[in-house]
N, C-alpha and C positions, 0 to 999 in steps of 0.2 A: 067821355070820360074814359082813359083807359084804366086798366087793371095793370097793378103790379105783382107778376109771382115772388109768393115770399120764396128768397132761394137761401140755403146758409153760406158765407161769407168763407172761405180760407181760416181767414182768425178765428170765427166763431168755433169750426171746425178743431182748430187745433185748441184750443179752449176746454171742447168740451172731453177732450180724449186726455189732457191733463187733468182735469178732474178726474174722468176714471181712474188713471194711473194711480194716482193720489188717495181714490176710494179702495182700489182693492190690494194696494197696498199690504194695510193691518190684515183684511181678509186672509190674503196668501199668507200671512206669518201664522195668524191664529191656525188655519188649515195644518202648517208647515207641525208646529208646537202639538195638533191634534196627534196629528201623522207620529210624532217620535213619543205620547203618551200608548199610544195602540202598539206600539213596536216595544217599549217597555213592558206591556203589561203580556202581551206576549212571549215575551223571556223569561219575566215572573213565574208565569203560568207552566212553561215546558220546565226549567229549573225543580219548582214541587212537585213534578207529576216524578222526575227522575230522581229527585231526592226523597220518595215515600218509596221508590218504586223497589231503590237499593235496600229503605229500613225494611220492605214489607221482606225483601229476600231475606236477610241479614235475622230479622227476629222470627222468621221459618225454623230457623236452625235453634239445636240445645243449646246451654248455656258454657257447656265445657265437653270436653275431649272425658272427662271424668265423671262420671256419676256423682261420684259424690268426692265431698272435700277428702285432700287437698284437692286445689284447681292448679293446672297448669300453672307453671312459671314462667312459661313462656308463649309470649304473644306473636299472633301471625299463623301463618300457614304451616303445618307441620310438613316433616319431609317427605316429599311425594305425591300434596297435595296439590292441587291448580283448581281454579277457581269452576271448573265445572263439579267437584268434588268436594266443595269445603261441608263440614258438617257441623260446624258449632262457630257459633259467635265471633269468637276473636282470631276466625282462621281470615279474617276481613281486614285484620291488622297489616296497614300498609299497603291497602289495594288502590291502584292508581290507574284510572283510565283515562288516557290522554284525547281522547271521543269516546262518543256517543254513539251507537251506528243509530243512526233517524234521527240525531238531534248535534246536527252542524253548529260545529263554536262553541257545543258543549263539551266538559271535562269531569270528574269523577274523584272525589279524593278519602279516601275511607281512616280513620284510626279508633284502635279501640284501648282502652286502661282499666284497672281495678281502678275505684273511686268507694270511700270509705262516706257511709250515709252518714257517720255519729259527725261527721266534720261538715259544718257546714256551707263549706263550700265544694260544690261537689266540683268544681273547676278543676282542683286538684287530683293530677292524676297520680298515681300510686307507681312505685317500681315495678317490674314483672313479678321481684320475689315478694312483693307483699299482698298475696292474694285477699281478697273480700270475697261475699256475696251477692257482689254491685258489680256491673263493668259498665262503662261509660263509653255509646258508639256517637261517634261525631261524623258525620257525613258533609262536603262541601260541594255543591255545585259551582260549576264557573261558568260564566261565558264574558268575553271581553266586553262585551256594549252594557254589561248587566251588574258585575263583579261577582262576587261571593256571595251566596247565599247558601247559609250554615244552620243546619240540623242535630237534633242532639236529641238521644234516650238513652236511658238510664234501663238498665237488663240486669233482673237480680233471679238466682239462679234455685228460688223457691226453698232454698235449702234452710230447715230449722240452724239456727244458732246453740 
């Protein structure tokens, strides 16, 4: 009686590597879909660390160039200022960092307004000449793969009414 060695065929061969192909297929996508949730949540993550990182700067500083009311009428830098010198809140008015230095593809975009608390939308920003005891800093981080991710406080300058 001889023996036959089982041996695999060509076809069986190509058979079963279409099956695999076939099997990891969905694997490689779900992988794929895994790969670009991690790269999201990653952008997420650098975006708030630089968007607390400006408010934590931003509400270091007084509320006005003024002690006490009037405040300013006008928003932004006063003359002479640069941003390693600003000292009060709305000297942020208008500041725009095109990068990030350490955070590549990120951008920067600051503005600040009176906003009037009795109105209840504090969306509303006020002229420069209608001062409150409210300013409203809006912070936007960017990155392309990411878009806009928008922060916002409300800074009220302690002052009795």
């Amino acid at each position: 009686m001889k023996r036959f060695k089982k041996t695999m065929t060509l076809i069986e061969l190509v058979m079963v590597i279409a099956v695999f192909a076939v099997a990891i297929t969905p694997l490689l996508l779900l992988m794929s879909s895994l790969n670009q949730q991690v790269v999201q949540a990653r952008l997420m993550n650098s975006a708030i660390v630089l968007g607390r990182d400006i408010l934590e700067e931003i509400l270091s500083k007084r509320y006005d160039e003024n002690i006490i009311p009037p405040w300013s009428s006008h928003l932004g830098p006063d003359s002479g200022e640069s941003r390693n010198n600003y000292d009060d809140v709305d000297d942020f008015d208008g500041l725009s960092e095109g990068s990030v230095s350490g955070y590549p593809g990120f951008s920067r975009r600051i503005t600040v307004c009176y906003v009037d608390p009795d109105n209840k939308d504090l969306d509303t920003c006020r002229r420069d000449s209608q001062q409150t005891n409210y300013k409203r800093v809006d912070v936007t981080v960017h990155h392309n793969l990411l878009g806009d991710v928008r922060f916002a406080v409300i800074v009220s300058s302690e002052y009795p009414q």
